[in-house]
C-alpha positions as CSV (number, residue, x, y, z in Angstrom):
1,X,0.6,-24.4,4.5
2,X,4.8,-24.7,4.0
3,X,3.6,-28.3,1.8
4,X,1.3,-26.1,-0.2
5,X,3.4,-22.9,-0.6
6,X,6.4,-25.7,-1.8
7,X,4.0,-27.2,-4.4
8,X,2.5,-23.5,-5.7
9,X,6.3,-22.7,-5.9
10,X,7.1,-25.7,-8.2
11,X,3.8,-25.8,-10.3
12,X,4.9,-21.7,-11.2
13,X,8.4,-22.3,-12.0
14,X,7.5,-25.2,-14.0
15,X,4.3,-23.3,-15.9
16,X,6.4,-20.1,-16.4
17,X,9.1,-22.1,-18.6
18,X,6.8,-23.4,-21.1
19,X,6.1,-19.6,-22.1
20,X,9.4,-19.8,-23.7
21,X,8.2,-23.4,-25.0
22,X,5.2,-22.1,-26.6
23,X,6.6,-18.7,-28.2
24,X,9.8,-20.8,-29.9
25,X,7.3,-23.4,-31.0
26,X,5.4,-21.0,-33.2
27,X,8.4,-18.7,-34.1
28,X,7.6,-19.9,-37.7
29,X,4.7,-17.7,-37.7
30,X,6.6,-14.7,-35.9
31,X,8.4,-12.3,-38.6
32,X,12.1,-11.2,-37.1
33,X,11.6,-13.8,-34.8
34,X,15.2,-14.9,-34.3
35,X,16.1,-11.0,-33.8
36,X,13.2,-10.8,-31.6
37,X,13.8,-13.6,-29.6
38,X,17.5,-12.5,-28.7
39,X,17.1,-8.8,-27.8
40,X,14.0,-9.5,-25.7
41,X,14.9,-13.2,-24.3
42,X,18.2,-14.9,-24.5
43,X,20.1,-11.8,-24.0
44,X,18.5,-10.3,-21.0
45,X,17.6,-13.3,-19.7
46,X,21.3,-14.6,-20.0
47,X,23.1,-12.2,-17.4
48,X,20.2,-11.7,-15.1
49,X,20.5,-14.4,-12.1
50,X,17.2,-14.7,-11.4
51,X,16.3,-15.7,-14.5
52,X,18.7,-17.9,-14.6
53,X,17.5,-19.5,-11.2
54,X,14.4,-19.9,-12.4
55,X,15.2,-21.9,-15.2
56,X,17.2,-23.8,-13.3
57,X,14.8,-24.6,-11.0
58,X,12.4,-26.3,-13.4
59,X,14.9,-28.4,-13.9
60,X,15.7,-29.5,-10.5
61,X,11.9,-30.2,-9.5
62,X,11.7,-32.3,-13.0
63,X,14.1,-34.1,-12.3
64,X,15.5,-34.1,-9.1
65,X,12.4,-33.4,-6.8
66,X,11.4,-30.3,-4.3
67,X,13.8,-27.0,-4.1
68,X,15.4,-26.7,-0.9
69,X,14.0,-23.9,1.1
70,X,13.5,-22.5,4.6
71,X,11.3,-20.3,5.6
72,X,12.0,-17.6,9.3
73,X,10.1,-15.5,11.2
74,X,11.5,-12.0,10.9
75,X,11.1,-8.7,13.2
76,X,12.3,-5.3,12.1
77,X,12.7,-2.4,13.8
78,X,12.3,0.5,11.3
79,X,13.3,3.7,11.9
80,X,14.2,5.3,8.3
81,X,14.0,4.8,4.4
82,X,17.0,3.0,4.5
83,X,16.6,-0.8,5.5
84,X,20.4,-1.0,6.0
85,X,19.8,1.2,9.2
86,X,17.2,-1.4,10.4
87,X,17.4,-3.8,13.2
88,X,16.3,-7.2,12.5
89,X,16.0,-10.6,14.9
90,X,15.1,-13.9,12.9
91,X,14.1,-17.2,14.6
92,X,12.8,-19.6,13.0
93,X,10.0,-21.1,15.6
94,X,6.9,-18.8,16.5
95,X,7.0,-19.6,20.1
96,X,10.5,-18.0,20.1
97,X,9.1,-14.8,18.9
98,X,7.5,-13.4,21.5
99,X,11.0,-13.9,23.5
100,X,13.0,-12.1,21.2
101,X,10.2,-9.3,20.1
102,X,10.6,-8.4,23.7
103,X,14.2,-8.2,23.3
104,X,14.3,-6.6,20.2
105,X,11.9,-3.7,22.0
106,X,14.3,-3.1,24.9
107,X,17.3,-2.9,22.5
108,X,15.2,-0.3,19.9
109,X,14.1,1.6,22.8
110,X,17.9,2.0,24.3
111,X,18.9,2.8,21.3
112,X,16.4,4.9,19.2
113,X,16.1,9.0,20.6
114,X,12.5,10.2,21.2
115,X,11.8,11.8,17.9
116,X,13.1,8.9,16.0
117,X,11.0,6.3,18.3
118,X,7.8,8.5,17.5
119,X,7.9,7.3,14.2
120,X,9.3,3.9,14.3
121,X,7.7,0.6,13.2
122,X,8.2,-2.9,14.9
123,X,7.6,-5.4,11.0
124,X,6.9,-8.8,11.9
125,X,6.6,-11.4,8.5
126,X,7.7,-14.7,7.0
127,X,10.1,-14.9,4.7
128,X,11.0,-17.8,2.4
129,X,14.5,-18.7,0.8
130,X,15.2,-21.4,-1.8
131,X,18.9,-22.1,-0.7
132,X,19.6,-21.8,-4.4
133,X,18.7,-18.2,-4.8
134,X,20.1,-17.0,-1.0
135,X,19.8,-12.8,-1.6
136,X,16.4,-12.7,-2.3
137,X,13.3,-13.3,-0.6
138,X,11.4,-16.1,-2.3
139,X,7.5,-14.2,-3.0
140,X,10.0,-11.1,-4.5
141,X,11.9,-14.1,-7.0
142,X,8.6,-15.1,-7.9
143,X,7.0,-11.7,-9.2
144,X,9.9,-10.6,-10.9
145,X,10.3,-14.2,-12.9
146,X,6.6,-13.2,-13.5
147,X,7.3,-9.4,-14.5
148,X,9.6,-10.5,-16.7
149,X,7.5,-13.3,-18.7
150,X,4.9,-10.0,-18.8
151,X,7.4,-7.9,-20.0
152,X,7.8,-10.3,-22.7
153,X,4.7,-11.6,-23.7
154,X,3.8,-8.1,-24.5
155,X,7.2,-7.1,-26.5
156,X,6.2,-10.1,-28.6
157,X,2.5,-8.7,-28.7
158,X,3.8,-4.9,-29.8
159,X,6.2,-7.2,-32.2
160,X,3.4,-8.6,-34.1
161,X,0.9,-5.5,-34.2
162,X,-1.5,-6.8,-31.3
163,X,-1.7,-6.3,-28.0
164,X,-1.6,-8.3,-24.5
165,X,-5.3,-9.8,-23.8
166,X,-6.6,-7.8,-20.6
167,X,-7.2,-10.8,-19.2
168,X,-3.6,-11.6,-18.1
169,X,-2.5,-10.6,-15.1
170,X,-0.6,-7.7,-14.5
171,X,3.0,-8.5,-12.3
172,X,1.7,-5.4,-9.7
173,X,-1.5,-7.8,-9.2
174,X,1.2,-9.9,-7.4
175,X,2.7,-7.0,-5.5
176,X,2.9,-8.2,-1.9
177,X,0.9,-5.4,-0.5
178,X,-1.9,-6.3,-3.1
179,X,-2.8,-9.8,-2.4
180,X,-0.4,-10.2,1.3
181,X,0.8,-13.2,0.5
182,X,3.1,-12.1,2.8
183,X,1.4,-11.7,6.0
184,X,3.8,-8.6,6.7
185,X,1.8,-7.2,9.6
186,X,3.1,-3.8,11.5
187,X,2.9,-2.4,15.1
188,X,3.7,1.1,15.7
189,X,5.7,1.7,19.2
190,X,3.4,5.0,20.0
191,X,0.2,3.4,18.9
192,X,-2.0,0.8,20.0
193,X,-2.9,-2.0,17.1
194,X,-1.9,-4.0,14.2
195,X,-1.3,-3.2,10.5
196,X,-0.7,-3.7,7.1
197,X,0.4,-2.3,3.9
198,X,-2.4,-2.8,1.1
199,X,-2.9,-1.5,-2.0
200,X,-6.0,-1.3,-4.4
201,X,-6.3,-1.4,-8.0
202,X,-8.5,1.4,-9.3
203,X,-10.1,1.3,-12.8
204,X,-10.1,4.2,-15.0
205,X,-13.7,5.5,-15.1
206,X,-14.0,5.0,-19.1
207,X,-17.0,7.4,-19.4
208,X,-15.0,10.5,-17.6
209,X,-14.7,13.6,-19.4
210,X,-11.9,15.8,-18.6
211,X,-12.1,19.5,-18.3
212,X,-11.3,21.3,-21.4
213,X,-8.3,22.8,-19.1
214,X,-6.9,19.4,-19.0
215,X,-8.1,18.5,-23.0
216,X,-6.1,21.5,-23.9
217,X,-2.9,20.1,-22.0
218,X,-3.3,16.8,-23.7
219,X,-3.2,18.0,-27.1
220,X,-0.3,20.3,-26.0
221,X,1.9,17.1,-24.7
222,X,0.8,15.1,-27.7
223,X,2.1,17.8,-30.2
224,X,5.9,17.8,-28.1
225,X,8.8,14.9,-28.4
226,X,8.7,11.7,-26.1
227,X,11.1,12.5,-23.2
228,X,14.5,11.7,-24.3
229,X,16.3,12.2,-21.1
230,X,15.3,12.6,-17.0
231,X,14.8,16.5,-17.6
232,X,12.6,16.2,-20.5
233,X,10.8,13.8,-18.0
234,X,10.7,16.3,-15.2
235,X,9.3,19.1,-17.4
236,X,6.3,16.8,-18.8
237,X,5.4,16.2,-15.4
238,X,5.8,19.6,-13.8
239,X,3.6,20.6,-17.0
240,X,1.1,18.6,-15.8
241,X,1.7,19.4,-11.7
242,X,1.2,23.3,-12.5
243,X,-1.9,23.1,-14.7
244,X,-4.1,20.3,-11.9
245,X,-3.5,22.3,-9.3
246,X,-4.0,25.5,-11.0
247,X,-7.6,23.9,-11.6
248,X,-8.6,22.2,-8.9
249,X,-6.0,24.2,-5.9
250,X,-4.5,21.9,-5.0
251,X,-2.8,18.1,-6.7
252,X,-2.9,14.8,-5.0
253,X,0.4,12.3,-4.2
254,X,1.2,10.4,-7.7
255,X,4.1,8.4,-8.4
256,X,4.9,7.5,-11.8
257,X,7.7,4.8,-13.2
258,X,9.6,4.4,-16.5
259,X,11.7,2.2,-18.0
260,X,14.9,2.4,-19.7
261,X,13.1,4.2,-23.3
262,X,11.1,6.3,-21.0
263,X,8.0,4.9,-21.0
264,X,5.2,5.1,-18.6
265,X,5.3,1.4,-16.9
266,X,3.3,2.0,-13.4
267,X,1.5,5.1,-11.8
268,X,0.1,4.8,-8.3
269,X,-1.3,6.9,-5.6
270,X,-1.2,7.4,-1.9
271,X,-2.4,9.3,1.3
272,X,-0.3,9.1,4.6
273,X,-1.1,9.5,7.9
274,X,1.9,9.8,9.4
275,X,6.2,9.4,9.2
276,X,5.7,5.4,9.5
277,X,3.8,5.3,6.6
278,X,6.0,7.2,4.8
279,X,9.2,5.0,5.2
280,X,6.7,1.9,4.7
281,X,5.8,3.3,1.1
282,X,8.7,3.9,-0.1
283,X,10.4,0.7,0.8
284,X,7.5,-0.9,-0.7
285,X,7.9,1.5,-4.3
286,X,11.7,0.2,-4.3
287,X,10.8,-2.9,-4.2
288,X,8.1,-2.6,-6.8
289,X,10.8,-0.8,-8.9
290,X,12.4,-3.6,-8.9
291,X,10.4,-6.4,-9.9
292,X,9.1,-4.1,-12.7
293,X,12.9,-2.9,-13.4
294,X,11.8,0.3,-13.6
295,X,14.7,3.0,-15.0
296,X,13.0,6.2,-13.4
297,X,10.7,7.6,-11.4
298,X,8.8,11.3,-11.0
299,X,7.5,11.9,-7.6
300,X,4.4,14.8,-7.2
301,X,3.1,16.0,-4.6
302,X,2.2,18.8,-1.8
303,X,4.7,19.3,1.0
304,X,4.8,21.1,4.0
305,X,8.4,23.3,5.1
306,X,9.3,22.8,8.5
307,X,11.4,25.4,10.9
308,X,14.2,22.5,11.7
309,X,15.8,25.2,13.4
310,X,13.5,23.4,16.0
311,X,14.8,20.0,15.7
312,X,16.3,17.8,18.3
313,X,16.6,14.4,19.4
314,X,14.0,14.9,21.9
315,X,11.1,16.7,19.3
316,X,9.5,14.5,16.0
317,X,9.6,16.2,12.8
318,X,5.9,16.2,13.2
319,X,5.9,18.9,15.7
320,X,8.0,21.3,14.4
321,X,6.5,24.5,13.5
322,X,5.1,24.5,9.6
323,X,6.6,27.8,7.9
324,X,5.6,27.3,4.2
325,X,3.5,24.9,1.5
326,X,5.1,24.0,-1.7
327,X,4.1,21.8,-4.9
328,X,6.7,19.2,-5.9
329,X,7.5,17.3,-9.2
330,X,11.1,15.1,-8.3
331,X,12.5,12.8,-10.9
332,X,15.8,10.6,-10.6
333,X,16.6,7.6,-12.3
334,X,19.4,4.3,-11.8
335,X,22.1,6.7,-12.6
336,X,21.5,8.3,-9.7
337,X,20.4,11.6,-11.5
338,X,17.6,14.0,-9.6
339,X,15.7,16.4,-11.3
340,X,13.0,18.8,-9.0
341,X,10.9,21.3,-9.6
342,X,9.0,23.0,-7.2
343,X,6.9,26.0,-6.2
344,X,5.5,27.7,-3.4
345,X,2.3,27.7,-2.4
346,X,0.9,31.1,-2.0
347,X,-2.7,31.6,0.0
348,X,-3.3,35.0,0.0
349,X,-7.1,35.2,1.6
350,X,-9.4,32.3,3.1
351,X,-11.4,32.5,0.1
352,X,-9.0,33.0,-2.6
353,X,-7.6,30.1,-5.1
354,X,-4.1,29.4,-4.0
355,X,-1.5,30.2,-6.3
356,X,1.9,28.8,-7.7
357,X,5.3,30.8,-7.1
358,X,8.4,28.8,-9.2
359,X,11.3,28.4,-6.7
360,X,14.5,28.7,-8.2
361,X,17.4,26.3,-7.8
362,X,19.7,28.9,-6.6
363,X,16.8,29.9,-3.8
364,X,19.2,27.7,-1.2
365,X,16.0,29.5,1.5
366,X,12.9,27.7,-0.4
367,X,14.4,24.9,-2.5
368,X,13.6,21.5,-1.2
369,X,17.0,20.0,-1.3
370,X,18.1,16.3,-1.1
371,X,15.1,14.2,-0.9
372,X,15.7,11.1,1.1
373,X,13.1,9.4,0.6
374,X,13.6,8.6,-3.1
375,X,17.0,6.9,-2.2
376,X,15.9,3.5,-1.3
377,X,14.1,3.4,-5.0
378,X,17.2,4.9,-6.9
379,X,19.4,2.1,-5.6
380,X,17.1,-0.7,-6.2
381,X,16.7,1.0,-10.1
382,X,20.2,1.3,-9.8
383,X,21.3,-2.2,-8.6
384,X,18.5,-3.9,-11.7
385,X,20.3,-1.8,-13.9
386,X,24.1,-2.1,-12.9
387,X,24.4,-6.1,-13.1
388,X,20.8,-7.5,-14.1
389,X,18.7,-8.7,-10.9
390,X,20.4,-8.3,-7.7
């Protein structure tokens, strides 16, 4: 397996530079080609390192022979969004796992109160690193060189009046919970079992006719401006949050990312269980965010208020007492700017469609605050867009 992920690795990095190859070799043919080729190629592609690696890297296996790499058994203990708060034992021998797991248990459990322990994962995966490109995790280098050869390929596609064939891939076909190249698996410490992160590609349903409710919300977004800013962002959403749950009561989990001119570059969907799943999703988003170099995102969703009057080291936030519903929309972007909008959720009788009550931002009682879950995705947006790939 190591001989065959080495030889997958070179055969990529040596395929993905004759792209480049390929496009210069017809550029004849390509009208604004040399202005094309500069904004969307040499310029990027010049101050982001690993770009840069990777065309390094063709070079080295051409003509010097196999990267140097190592591979290490990792196991986490996460207990947050925040992977800085995480603690981590690497070995690089299986039969040395099982040793330090143990260990790596005791420690959590000294360290971790009950409520944070009820919701705390034990990760256990591979990782790969080319000693030539030390910060990142190898699988990660790989789909971003992809994303960006994507992101290319279908500038120069838009450039010419066509578009991409369907037939090539799309860079979140590579995402590691799609295809678990991976092998991240997960154990919870209050549940019995092992897991994994996994994601499914749904197709749009091409014969689906939307309620006139929604036709009539179409035509009113495709008569307004492109978003220009976060807020204009934001309020397209929020549009769109207040009028599916006013038709259907009530508006499932979406996630939606943009890049740097505002447009739409991913959407996704989710349904959790549980806290765990929770900080597993959204360390998974920031690191799709980052591959795709996504600018912003807008986050909507239900959400249940908690009394964390309540709250203590010994109680989960899972058992505190619900006092209120509300809908969501929450936008922030690599400058750090948030943007929410929210309402209440008002259920007046059993029977009765719920309805929507706009919180204000100066209701410090029902507005949802910081949201802390978002932060591991702003500062990987955020650290793509400060000094290229970090």
């Amino acid at each position: 397996m190591p001989d065959l992920f080495r030889q997958n690795t070179n055969q990529f990095l040596q395929t993905s530079r004759t792209v480049t190859f390929i496009i210069q070799k017809n550029k004849a043919a390509i009208s604004g080609f040399d202005v094309w080729y500069r904004s969307n190629v040499l310029t990027p592609w010049a101050s982001d390192p690993v770009m840069t690696w990777a065309k390094d890297s063709r070079n080295v296996i051409e003509k010097e022979g196999d990267l140097d790499m190592h591979s290490s058994l990792r196991a986490t203990v996460l207990f947050s969004y925040l992977d800085a708060e995480d603690m981590v034992v690497e070995t690089a021998r299986a039969e040395l796992l099982k040793a330090d797991l143990a260990r790596l248990l005791r420690f959590a459990r000294s360290k971790l109160t009950p409520a944070l322990a009820d919701a705390a994962v034990l990760k256990i995966e591979r990782r790969w690193i080319a000693n030539s490109l030390p910060k990142w995790e190898l699988l990660h280098a790989l789909t971003y060189t992809y994303a960006r050869l994507h992101e290319a390929c279908s500038a120069l596609a838009l450039h010419i009046g066509d578009e991409l064939d369907t037939t090539v891939r799309h860079p979140t076909d590579f995402d590691p919970v799609a295809h678990d190249a991976g092998r991240a698996r997960f154990l919870r410490f209050e549940k019995e079992g092992i897991g994994r992160s996994k994601g499914i590609r749904v197709e749009r349903d091409r014969n689906y006719q939307p309620p006139p409710e929604i036709v009539r919300l179409k035509a009113e977004l495709d008569s307004t401006p492109k978003p220009a800013s976060l807020a204009d962002l934001v309020a397209k959403h929020a549009r769109m949050a207040k009028v599916t749950f006013e038709l259907h009561g009530n508006h499932v989990p979406m996630l939606a990312l943009y890049d740097k001119e505002w447009n739409q570059i991913d959407m996704m969907s989710t349904a959790f269980t549980d806290q765990a799943e929770k900080y597993l999703f959204w360390r998974n988003v920031a690191a799709r965010a980052a591959y795709l170099k996504a600018y912003a995102m807008v986050w909507t969703c239900e959400s249940w208020l908690r009394d964390l009057k309540a709250h203590n080291d010994e109680r989960p936030i899972r058992k505190l007492p619900i006092i209120g519903e509300q809908l969501n929309v929450v936008g922030a972007d690599a400058t750090e700017a948030s943007q929410i909008v929210a309402w209440n959720i008002v259920r007046e009788q059993d029977e009765a469609s719920p309805t929507l009550e706009l919180v204000q931002p100066d209701d410090e009682k029902n507005h949802p605050g910081k949201m802390f879950f978002i932060m591991p995705v702003v500062e990987a947006m955020k650290s793509v867009h400060s000094s290229g790939a970090k």
